[in-house]
C-alpha positions as CSV (number, residue, x, y, z in Angstrom):
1,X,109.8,195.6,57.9
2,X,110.6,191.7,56.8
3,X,109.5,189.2,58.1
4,X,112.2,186.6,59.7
5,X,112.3,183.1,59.4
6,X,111.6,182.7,63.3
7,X,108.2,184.8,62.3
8,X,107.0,182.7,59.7
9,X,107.6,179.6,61.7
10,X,106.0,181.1,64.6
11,X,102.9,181.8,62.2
12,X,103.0,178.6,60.5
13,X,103.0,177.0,64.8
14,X,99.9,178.9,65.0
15,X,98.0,178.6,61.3
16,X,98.1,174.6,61.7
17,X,96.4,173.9,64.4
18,X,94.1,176.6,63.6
19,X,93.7,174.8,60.0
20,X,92.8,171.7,62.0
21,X,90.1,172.9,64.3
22,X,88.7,174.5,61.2
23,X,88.5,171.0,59.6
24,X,87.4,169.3,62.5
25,X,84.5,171.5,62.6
26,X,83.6,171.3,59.0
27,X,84.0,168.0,58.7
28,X,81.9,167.4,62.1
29,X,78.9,169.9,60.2
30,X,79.2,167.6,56.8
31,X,78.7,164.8,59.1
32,X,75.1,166.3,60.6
33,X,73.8,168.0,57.5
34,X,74.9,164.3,55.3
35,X,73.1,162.7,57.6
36,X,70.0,164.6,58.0
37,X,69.5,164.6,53.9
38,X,70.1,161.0,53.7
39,X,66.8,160.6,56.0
40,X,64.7,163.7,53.8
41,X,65.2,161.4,51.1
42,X,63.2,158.4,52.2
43,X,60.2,158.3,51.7
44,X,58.5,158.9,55.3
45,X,55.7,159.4,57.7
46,X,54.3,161.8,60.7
47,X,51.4,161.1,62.2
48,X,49.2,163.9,64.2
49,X,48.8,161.7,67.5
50,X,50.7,158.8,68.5
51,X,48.5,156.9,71.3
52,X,47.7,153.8,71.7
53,X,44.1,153.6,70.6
54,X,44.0,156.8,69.6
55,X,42.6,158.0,65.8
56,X,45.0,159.3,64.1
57,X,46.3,160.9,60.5
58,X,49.5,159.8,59.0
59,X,50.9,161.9,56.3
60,X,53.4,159.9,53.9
61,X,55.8,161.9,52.2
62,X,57.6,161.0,49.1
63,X,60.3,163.2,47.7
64,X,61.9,162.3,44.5
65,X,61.0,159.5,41.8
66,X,62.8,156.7,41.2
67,X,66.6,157.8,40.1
68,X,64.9,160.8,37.8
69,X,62.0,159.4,37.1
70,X,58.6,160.5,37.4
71,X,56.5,158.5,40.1
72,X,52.7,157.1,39.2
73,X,51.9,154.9,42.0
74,X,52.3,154.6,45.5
75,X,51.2,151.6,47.1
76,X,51.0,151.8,51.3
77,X,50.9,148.4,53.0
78,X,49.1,148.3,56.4
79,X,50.2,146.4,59.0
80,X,48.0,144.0,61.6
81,X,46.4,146.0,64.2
82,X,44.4,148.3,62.1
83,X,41.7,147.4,60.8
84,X,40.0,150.2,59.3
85,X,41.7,153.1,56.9
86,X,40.1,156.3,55.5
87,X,42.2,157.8,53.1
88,X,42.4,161.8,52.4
89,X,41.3,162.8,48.5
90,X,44.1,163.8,46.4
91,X,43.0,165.5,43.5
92,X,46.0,164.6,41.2
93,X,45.4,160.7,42.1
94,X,43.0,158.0,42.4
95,X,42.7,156.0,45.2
96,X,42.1,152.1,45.5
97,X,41.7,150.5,48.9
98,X,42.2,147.1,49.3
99,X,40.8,144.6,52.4
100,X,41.4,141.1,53.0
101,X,39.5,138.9,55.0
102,X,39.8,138.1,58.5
103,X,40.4,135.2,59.8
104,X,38.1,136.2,62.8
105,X,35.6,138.4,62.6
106,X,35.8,141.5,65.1
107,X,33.9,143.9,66.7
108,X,34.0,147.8,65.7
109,X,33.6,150.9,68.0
110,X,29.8,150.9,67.4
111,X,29.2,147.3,67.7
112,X,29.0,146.0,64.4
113,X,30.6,142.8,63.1
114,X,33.7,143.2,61.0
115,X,34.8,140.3,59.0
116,X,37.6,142.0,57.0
117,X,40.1,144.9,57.0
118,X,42.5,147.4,55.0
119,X,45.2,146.0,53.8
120,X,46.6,148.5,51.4
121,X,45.9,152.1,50.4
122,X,47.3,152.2,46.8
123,X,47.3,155.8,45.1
124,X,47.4,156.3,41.2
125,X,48.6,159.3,39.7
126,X,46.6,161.0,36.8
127,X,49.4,162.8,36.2
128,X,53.0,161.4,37.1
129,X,54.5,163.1,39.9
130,X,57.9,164.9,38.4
131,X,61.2,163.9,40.2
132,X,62.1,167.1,41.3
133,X,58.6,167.3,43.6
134,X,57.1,165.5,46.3
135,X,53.7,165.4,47.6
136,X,52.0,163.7,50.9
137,X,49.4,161.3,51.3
138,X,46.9,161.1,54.5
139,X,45.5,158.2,55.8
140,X,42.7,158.3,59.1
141,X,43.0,155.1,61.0
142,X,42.5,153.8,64.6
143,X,45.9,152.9,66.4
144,X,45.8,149.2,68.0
145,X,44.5,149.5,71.5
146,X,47.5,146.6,72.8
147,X,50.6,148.6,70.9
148,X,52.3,150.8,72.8
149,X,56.1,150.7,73.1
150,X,55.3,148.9,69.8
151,X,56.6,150.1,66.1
152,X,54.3,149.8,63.4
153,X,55.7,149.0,60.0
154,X,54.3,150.4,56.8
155,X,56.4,148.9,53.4
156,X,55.6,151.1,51.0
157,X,56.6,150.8,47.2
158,X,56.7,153.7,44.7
159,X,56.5,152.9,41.4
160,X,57.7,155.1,38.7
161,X,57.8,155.4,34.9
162,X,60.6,154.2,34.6
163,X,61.6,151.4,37.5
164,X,60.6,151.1,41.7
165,X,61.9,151.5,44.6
166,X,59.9,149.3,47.4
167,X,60.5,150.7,51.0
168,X,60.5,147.9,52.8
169,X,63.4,147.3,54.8
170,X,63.4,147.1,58.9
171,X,66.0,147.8,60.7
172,X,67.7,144.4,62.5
173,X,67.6,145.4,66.2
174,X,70.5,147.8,67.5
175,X,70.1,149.1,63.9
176,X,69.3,152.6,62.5
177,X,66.7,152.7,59.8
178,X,68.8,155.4,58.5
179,X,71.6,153.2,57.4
180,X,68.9,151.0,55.2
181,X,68.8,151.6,51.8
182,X,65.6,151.9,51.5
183,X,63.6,151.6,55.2
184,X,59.8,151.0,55.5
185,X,57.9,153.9,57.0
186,X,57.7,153.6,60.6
187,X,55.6,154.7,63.7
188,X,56.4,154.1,67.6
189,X,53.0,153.8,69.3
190,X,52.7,155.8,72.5
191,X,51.0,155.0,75.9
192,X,48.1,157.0,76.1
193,X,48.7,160.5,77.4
194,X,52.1,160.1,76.9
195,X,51.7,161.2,73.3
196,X,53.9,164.7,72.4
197,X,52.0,167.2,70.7
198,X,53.6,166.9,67.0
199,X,54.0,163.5,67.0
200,X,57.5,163.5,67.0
201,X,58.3,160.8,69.3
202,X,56.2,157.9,67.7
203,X,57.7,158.9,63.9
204,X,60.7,156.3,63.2
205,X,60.8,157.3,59.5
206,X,59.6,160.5,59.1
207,X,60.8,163.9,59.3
208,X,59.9,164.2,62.7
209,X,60.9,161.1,64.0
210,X,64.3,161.3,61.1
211,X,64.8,164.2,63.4
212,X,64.9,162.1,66.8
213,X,67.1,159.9,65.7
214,X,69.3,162.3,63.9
215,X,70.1,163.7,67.8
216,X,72.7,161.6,68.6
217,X,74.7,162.2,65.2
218,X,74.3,166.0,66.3
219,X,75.2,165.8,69.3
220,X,78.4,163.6,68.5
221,X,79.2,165.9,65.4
222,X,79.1,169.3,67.3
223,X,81.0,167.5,70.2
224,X,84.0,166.7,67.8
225,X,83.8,170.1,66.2
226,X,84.4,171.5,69.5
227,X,87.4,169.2,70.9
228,X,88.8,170.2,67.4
229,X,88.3,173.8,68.3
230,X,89.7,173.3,72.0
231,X,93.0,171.5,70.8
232,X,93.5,173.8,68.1
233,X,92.9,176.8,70.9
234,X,95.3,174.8,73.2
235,X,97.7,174.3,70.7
236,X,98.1,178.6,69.5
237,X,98.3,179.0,73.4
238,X,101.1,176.6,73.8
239,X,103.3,178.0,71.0
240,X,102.8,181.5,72.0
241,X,104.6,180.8,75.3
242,X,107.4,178.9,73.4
243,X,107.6,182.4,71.3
């Protein structure tokens, strides 16, 4: 049997749109996965409670080096409000911390005068970090009693062999960290008891908190993927009742 040439342009009616949905789908999945790897590649930070007054651990993650090359420093600035930082031992670094005086001297939870405070965790590699890893860095701290609804910035700068990068860019407001080049670690501080179990809801730069704001850009990309589907459904439908 041949095919005639009211067949073929019956199939070719019903291959397009099918072609289209298709691409509309695709294109909506690039969309999500692009964006989601474009946040895995800063470098970030989760923290294991997110309360206002809370202690707390934050794990910084970096993932590459600097444009291939092997990273031997990371330097973690900490922001006004905390006072006091303990960080986690690394065996493959040494760590420096660095205060800075006061300008008024506070009290601590025991008591005790305080008349300075962390001001940067810095950690040295023994041996450089290759590009092609990534490793995490822990810091124990007290969260500022008066910060919730607040977000804490933490401008960290990796230096490599070879070149920097210094993440310290803050989003403008309205703005996604995500479309920075090269955003500061972030943390949303919680009202106490309002804290979710992971941490996920105070984490503006890190994987957890990359993944709250990468909900929106799922939600829009699957919703386009499926009106591409619908129309392209629509369409086969149409042109079968032409036939």
């Amino acid at each position: 049997m041949t095919t005639t040439n009211m067949d073929k342009s019956m199939l070719s009616r019903v291959k397009r749109p099918l072609v289209m949905g298709a691409a509309a789908a695709a294109g909506a999945l690039a969309l999500t996965f692009s964006g989601a790897s474009v946040a895995s590649a800063h470098v970030t930070v989760e923290a294991d409670t997110t309360e206002a007054g809370a202690y707390s651990v934050l794990t910084f993650s970096v993932p590459h080096g600097c444009d291939g090359s092997a990273t031997d420093k990371v330097a973690i600035q900490v922001p006004e409000g905390i006072d006091a930082v303990t960080p986690t031992r690394n065996p493959y670094y040494s760590v420096d911390v660095k205060n800075e005086k006061l300008d008024t001297p506070i009290k601590d939870s025991h008591g005790n005068e305080v008349s300075e405070r962390t001001s940067e965790v810095v950690y040295k590699a023994k041996t450089p970090l290759p590009d092609d890893q990534r490793d995490t860095f822990e810091l124990s701290l007290k969260l500022p009693d008066d910060a919730a609804g607040k977000t804490l910035d933490f401008p960290t700068v990796q230096t490599c062999e070879e070149g920097e990068t210094a993440w310290v860019q803050t989003p403008a407001e309205g703005q996604d960290a995500d479309e920075l080049e090269a955003p500061a670690p972030q943390l949303t501080v919680t009202k106490p008891g309002a804290d979710d179990p992971a941490g996920e809801s105070g984490v503006e730069a890190g994987a957890a908190g990359s993944s709250g704001r990468q909900t929106p850009l799922v939600i829009t990309s699957l919703v386009i993927g499926s009106l591409g589907l619908v129309v392209a459904i629509i369409a086969v439908a149409r042109g079968r009742k032409k036939a």
